[in-house]
C-alpha atoms as one frame of an Amber mdcrd trajectory, in Angstrom:
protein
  14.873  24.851 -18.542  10.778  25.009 -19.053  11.080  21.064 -19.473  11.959
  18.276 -17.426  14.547  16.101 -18.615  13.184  12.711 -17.290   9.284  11.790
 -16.929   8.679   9.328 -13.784   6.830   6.828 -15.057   2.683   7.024 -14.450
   1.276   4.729 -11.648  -2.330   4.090 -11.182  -3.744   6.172  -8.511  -3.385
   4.291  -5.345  -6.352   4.275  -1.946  -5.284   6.235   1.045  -3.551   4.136
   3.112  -5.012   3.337   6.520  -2.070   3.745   8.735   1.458   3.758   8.115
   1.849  -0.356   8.515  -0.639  -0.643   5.299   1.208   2.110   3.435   4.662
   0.425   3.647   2.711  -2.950   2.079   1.211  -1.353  -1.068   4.417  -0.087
  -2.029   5.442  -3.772  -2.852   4.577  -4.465  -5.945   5.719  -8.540  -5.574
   2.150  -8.282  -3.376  -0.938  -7.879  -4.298  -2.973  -5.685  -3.006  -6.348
  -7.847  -1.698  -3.580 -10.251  -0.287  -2.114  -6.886   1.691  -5.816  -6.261
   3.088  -6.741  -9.627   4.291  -3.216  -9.780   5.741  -3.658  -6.112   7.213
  -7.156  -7.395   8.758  -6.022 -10.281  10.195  -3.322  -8.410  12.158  -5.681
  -5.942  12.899  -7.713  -8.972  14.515  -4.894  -9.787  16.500  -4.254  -6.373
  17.884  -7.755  -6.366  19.304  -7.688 -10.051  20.565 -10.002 -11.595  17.672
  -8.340 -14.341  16.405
């Protein structure tokens, strides 16, 4: 058995993640991925009481 019998299919490289929250976003690919910052920023706001 020297090869593999399936190939998963290649996906473009993606950032390290920030923290676990932002991780769990990028892996939807319905989102994209400047909407999954901004949103990740303005929670991020919230959590320190910039709104």
């Amino acid at each position: 058995m020297s090869a593999p019998l399936f190939v998963l299919p290649a996906f473009p490289p993606s950032p390290p993640a920030e923290d676990a929250e932002d991780a769990e976003h990028a892996e939807t690919p319905s989102t994209p991925r400047h909407r999954v910052r901004q949103e990740h920023r303005e929670r991020q706001d919230e959590r320190e009481g910039r709104c």
